[in-house]
N, C-alpha and C positions, 0 to 999 in steps of 0.2 A: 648424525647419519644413521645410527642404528637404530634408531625412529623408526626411521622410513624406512629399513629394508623389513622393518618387524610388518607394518603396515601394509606393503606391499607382498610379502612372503606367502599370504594364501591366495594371489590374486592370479590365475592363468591368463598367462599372455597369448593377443593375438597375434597371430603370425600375419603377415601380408604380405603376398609376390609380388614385388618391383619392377619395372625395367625401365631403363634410361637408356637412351637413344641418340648421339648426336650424327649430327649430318650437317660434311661439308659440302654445301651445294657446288656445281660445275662453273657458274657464274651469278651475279646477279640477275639476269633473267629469269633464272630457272627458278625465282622468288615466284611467279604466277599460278605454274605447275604444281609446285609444293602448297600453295594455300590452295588450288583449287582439291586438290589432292586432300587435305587434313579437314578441308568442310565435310567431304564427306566423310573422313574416319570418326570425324564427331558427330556425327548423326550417325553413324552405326555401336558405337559406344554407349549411347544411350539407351539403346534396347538391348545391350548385352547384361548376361547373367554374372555374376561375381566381381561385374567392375565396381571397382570403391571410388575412383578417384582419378585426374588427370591433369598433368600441367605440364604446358609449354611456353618457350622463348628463344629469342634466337634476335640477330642482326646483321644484314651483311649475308657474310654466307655461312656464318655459322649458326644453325640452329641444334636446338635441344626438347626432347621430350623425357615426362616420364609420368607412368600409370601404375595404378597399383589393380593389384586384384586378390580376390581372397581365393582362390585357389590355380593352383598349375595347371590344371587341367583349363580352367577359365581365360586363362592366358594367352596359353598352347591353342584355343580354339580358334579365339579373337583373332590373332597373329596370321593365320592360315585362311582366314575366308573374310568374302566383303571386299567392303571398298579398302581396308586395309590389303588383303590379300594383294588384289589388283594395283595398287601402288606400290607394292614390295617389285612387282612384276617391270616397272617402270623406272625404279629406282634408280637406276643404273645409267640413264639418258638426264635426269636431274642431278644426279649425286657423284662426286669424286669421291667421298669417303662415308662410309657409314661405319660407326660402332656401337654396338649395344652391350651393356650390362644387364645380367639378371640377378638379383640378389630377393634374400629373405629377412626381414624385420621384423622383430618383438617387437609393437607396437607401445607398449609400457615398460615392462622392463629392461628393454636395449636401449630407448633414450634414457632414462632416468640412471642406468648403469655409466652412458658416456658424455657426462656431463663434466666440462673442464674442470666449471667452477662452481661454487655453489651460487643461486640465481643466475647462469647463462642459461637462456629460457630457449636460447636455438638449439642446444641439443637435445629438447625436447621435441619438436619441431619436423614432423617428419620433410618436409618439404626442404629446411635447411641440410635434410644430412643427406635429401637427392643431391642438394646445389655443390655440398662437398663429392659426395659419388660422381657427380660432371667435370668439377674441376680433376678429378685422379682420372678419368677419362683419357682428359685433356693434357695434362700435367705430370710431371715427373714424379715417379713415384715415392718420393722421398715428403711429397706432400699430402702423402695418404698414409703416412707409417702411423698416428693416431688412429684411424678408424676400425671399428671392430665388425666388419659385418658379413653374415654368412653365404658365400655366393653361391646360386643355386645351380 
């Protein structure tokens, strides 16, 4: 292991703003509303400036998102206007609960720091350590006392 912290030691890490979103829909109808709703926050996603990245799931009436962006400011802008703005505005007629997480991640050096084992390849995995951040969402916090990550 002191390989790799030698290897890694002059490498600046990127940072990337998070956030993770679950939403307990009102009922299963309100499944129409929320897709027609996320078509268009992904066709506004596409033309925005600093988005990295996006993924969702959900079943029932629990669904989940999460996006990264390389800056807060990129975030902060997205969040406020558009067709996302306009579904935040609506939220409230489809949704019984909303929560959102916003957090920050070392891109290299925070997964290869929180790695259980040597080769568990998901704590490299930024997408695995959203699906951890949704489960502590969700979950008693006693199932999040492992994770290291800095909330913005």
């Amino acid at each position: 292991m002191g390989e790799l912290a030698f290897v890694f030691s002059n490498v600046k890490p990127i940072i990337v703003f998070i956030t993770l979103t679950y939403i307990k829909l009102r009922s299963v109808w309100k499944l129409f509303p929320l897709t027609f709703n996320a078509m268009k926050i992904v066709n506004q996603l596409k033309g925005e400036n600093g988005f990295v990245k996006m993924k969702s799931t959900g079943f029932g009436l629990n669904h989940y998102t999460m996006s990264s962006w390389k800056t807060e400011e990129d975030r902060q802008r997205f969040y406020r206007s558009g067709a996302h703005g306009a579904a935040m505005k609506k939220s409230a007629n489809i949704a019984s609960e909303i929560r959102t997480l916003n957090y920050t991640a070392e891109e290299l050096t925070t997964h290869l720091g929180n790695r259980k084992k040597e080769g568990d390849e998901r704590r490299e995995n930024p997408s695995f350590q959203g699906l951890e951040l949704i489960n502590c969402i969700i979950s008693p916090a006693s199932l999040c006392s492992g994770l290291s990550f800095r909330q913005a």
